[in-house]
N, C-alpha and C positions, 0 to 999 in steps of 0.2 A: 500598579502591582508589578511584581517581578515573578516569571514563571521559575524561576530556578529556586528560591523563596517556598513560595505554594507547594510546588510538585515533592522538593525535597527540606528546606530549611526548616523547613517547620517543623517535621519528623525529627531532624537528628539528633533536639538534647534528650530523646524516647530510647536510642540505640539500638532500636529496633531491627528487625530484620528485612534489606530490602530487596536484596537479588540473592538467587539460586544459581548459579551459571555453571553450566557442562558444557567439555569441551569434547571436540569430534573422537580426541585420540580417550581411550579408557579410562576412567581412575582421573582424569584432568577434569577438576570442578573448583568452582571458588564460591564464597558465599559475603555478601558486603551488607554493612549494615546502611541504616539511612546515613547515620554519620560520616560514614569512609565513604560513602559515596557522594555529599554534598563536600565533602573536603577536595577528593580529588576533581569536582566540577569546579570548585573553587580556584585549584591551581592551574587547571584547565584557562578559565577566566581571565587570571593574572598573566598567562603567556600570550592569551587573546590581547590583551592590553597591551602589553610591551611590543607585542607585533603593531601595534596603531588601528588595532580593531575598536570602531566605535559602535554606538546606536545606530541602529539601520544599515548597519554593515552585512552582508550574507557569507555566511562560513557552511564549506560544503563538509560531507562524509560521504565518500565511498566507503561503506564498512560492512563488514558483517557481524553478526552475531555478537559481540564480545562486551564485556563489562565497559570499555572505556567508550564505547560508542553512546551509552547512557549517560557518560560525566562529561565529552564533547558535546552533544544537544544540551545539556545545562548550561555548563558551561559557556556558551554562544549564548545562552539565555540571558546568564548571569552578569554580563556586558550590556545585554539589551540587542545582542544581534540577531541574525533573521539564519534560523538552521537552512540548509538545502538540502537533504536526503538525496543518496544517488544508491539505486538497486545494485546489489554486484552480478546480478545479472548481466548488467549490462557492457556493451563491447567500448572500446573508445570513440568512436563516433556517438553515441550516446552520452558518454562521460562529456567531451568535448562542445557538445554544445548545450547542456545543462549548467557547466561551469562557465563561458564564454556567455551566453544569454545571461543568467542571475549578477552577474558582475564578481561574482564568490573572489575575496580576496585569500582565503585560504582553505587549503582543501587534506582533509584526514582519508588517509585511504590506511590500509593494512598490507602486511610484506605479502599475505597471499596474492593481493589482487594487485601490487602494484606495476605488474608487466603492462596492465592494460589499461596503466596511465596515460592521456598521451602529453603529447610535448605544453606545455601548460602556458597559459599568454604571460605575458612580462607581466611583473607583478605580483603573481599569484605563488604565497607561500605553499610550497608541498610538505605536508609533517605524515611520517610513517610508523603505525605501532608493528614495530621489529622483530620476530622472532631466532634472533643471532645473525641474521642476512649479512650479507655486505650492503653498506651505504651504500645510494646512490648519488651521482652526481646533484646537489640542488638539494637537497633532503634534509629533513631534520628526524630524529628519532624520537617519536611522540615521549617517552616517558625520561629523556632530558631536556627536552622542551620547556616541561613542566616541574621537573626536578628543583626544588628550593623556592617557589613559589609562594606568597601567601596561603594557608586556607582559613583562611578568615577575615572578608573585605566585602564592601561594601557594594552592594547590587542595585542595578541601574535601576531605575524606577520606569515603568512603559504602562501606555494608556490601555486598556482592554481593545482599542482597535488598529493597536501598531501591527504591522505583521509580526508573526514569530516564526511561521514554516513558509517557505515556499516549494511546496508539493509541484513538481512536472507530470501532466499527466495526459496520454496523449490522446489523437482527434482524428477524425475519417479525414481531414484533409489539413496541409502546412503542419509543419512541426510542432512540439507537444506544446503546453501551456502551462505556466506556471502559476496556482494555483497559491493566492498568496489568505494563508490562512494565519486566523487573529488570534494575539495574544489573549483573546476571550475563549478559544475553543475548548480549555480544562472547563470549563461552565457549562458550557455550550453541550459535552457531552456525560455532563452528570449525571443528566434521568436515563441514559442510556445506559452507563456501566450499573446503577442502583436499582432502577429498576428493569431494562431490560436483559441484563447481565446478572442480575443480580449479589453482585456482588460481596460477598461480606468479609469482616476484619480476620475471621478463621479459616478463613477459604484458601487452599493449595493452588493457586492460579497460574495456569496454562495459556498465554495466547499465543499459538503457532507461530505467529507471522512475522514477518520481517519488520522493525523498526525502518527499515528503508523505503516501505511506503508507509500510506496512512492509516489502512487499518491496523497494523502492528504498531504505529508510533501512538496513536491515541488508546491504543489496550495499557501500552507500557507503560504509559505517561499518565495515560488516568488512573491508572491503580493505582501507583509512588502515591499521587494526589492526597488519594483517600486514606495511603499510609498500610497498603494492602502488599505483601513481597509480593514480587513475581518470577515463575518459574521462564527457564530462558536455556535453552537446546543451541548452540553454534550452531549445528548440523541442520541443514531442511530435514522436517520426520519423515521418513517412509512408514506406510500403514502400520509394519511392522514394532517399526522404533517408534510409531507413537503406540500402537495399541501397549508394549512392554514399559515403557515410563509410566504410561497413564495408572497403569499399577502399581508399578515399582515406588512412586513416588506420593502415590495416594492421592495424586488428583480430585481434587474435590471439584472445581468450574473450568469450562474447558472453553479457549472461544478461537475457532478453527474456521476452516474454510469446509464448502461441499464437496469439494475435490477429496483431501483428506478423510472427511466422512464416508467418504461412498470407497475411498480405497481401503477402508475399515473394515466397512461391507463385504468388500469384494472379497477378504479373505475368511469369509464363509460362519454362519450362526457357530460353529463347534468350536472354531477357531477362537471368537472375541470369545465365548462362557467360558474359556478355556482360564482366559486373564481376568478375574474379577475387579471390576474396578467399585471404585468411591464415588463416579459421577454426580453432582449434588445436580449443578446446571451444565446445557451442554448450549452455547451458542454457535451462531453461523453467521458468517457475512462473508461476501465478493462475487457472488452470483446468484442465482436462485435455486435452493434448495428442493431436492426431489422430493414428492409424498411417500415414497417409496422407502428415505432416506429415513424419514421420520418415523414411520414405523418399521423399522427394523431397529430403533436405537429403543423405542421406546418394548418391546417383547423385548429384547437384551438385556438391557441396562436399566429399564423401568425410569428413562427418562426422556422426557419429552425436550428436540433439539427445537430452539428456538431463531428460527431464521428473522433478521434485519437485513436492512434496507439503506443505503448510505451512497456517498461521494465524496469527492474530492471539495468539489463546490458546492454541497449540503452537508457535509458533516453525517452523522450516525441519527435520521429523522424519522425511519416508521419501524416499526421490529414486533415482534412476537415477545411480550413482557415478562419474563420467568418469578416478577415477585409482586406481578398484580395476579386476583384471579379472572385470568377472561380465557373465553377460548379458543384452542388453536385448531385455526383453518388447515391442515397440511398444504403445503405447497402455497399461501398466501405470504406478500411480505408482511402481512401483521396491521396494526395500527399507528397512528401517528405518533410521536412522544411529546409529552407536556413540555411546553414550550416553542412547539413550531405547529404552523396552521399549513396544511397539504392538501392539495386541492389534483383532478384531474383536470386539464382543461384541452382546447382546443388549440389551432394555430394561432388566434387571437388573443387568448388569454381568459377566453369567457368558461366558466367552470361547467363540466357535463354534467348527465345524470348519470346516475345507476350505470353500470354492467355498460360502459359506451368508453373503447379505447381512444386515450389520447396523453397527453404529455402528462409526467409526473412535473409538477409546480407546486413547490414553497414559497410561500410571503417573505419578501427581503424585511431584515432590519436594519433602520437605519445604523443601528447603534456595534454592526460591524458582530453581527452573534457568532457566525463562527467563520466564510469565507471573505476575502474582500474585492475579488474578482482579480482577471488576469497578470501579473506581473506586465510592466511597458507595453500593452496590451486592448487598450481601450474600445476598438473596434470590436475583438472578439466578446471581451466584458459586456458589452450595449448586446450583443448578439444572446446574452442569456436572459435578458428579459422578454416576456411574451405576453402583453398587456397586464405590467406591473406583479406577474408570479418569473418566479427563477426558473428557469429550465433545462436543461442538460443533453436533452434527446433522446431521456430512456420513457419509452411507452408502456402503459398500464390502465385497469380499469378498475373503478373501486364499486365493490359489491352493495345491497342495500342495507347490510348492517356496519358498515363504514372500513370492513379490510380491501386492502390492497393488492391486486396480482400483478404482477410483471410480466408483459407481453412482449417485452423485446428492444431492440434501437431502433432510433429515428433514423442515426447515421451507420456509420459502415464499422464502427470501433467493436473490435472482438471482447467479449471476454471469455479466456480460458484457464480455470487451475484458480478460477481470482484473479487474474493479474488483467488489466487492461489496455490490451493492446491497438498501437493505431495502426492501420494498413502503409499511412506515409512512410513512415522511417524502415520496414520489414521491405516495402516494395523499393526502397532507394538502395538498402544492401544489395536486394536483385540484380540489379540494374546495372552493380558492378560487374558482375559476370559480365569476360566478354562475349560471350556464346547471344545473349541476353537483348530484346532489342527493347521489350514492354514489358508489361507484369502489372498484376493483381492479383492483392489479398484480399480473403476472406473469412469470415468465420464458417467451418460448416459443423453439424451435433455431433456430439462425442458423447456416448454412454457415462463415461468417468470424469473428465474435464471441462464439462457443458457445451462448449465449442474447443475445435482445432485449429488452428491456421492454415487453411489452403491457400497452394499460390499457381497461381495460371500464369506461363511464360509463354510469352511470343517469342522465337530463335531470329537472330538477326537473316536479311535475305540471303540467299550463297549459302546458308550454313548448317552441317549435319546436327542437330544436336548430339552432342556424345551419349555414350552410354550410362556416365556416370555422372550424368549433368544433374539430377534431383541430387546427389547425395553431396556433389558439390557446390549448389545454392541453399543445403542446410549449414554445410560446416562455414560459407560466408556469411550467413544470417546470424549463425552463433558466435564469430568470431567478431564480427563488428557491430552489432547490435547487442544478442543478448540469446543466450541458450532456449529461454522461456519463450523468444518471441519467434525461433526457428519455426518454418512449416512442417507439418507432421504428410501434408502429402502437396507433390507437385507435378502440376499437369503440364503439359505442352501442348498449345493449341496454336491453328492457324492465325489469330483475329480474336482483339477482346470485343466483347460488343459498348459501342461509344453512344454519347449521344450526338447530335448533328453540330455541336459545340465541339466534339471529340471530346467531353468527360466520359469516364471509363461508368461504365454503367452496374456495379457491382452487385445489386439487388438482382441481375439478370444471370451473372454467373452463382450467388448461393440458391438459385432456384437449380441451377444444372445437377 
């Protein structure tokens, strides 16, 4: 099969409609059918190829929001290569070694974000979608890249278990992982957008999230699939900007994060009756959703938010079904979805009873259903099997009528707002401070973004800490890693507590 084919070629002799897109500044919107958009994936393709991009080749994007980020992952498809998604969150040290590790021979970034390119390895084509900038040195300007192109050629043919994405996604300890997911995962998460999304062909479809990671690339990608548009905002929404689209635009299914939910919330019952919305379905995924969450949407909006369950290395597997009837537990991540077997089990792998936390495990298939385990990575790969079930290290206990709760991590990876964050790469920004001798990160509860990032600094010996030492280990966190992964509070302590090995013992500072 060819995912560029599937998700869009199939659509486009329909002329349907496939993207919405608003742009930050007012009145900037464009609207592209499936046609125009498997075309310009297409030409996208043919520059791939003239560059000597083959099968199995990895082609990165740093991008945001924008229509052509949708016809560059085709595109890469429509070759048969392996997308890389890079968050624009993130600082060049981030960029750097997602592009350097994947091997990415070419990398799309946009003229907003491209200061915080860094210097790129030999080799590696740079292409920039331009807004009048000046060139830079090295650069190609995405839309004559592609200028004069074929659109209409012929798409490589790839097995359902070649990779397609290699998602980085990072770990409580050594740098992220990449996350190399199969050209089967349009399949793989079909009973999730149909039945737990429920998605349908009349539906005004909303998913918040950024195409730069997963759970936004599999909203986008699965809907094209189904031949469903979707609605698409440049801008991240604030509670505000989303509660006013959600109206403005007639929203019909919405699938967001808890963070966005509860800052919905937070601007008070009078406030959202204020905006009436169209709400049909309201989904959730990237953390665990409040009980509290769900009944406030549900007295509002007389709709019931449907929280899932997912990974990077499971794909979209237990969720709250909005087009089966069964019913919702508040605050459970739901049930299993047809086609994956989910088991609780132990350090071993032996499966618990009832109400008894321990690891969340999915049955591997051989046949590659939706991850394929780590990019050049083998050791860590062997490291997610736990007597034959996959595991991750996120802990839960499953009730005796078969839902699921989420009790937390095995290891020390945050999530906050959705996004998940690892302690390694937040505590090596630290570290550049020279004030700075240790450091650790944390997650600690946040009301609105489930956790925060805390970071505990040891000051090197001799040395005063300044005064303004927390406000300048955020703006280094934000500038070389990533805004999202900055700490929201930072301690300075004598001594982290270690173990006799000297590993930093981090379960002992989120109890502080």
């Amino acid at each position: 099969m060819n995912l560029a084919d599937t998700i869009v070629g199939r659509h486009a002799a329909g002329g349907g409609l496939a993207l919405r897109w608003y742009g930050k500044a007012p009145g900037l919107e464009r609207a592209l059918t499936f046609d125009e958009l498997h075309r310009l994936a297409t030409r996208v393709a043919g520059f791939l190829t003239s560059a000597g991009i083959r099968e199995g080749d990895r082609v990165a994007g740093f991008l945001p929001r924008v229509p052509e980020t949708l016809a560059i992952m085709l595109g890469a498809w429509h070759v048969g290569a392996v997308y890389v998604p890079i968050f624009t969150g993130f600082g060049p040290d981030a960029i750097d070694f997602r592009v350097r590790h994947s091997g990415a021979r070419v990398l799309f970034t946009h003229h907003e974000y491209r200061d915080r390119v860094p210097a790129l390895p030999s080799g590696v084509t740079r292409v920039t979608i331009r807004g009048g900038g000046a060139e830079l040195a090295g650069e190609l300007a995405f839309h004559q890249a592609v200028a004069g192109q074929p659109e209409r050629a012929p798409s490589a043919p790839c097995r359902r278990d070649d990779p397609a994405v290699l998602l980085y996604t990072s770990g409580s300890t050594g740098p992220p992982k990449g996350v190399q997911i199969a050209t089967n995962f349009v399949l793989a998460i079909h009973p999730w957008l149909t039945l737990g999304v429920d998605l349908r062909a009349d539906d005004v479809f909303w998913p918040t999230g950024d195409p730069g990671w997963g759970y936004g690339l599999i909203c986008y990608m699965g809907a094209l699939a189904l031949g469903v548009p979707v609605v698409c905002h440049e801008a991240a929404p604030s509670p505000e900007l989303a509660l006013e689209r959600i109206g403005a635009l007639g929203v019909t299914n919405l699938a967001t994060t808890p963070t966005l939910l509860r800052g919905i919330m937070a601007l008070g019952e009078p406030a959202v009756r204020a905006r009436p919305a169209r709400v049909r379905r309201a989904s959730s995924c990237g953390e665990p959703l409040n009980a509290e969450v769900v009944g406030f949407f549900r007295a509002v909006w007389d709709v019931t938010v449907m929280d899932h369950y997912g990974s990077s290395e499971f794909g979209l597997v237990i969720g709250n079904l909005g087009a089966v009837d069964m019913a919702v537990k508040p605050g459970s991540m739901g049930l299993p979805l047809p086609g994956t077997r989910m088991a609780i089990v132990d350090d071993h792998g032996a499966e618990l009873p009832a109400d008894t936390v321990g690891h969340v495990g999915m049955a591997p298939s051989a046949a590659g259903y939706y991850a394929l385990g780590y990019w050049n990575d083998p050791e860590r790969t062997r490291e997610l099997d736990r007597g034959g079930w996959i595991t991750i290290g996120d802990l839960a206990r499953r009730d005796a009528d078969g839902y699921f709760w989420f009790e937390g991590r095995a290891d020390d990876v945050i999530k906050s707002a959705g996004y998940r964050i690892g302690p390694f790469e937040v505590e090596s920004a630290i570290l550049a401070h020279p004030a700075v001798a240790e450091a650790a990160v944390v997650g600690a509860p946040d009301p609105l973004r489930g956790q925060i990032v805390k970071a505990y600094v040891v000051v090197r010996p001799g040395v005063t800490p300044p005064p303004a030492l927390a406000d300048e280990i955020v703006a280094l966190v934000k500038t070389r890693v990533g805004r999202h992964q900055s700490p929201r509070v930072v301690e300075v302590v004598p001594a982290l507590p270690k173990t006799e090995t000297g590993k930093i013992q981090r379960f002992l500072l989120r109890r502080a």
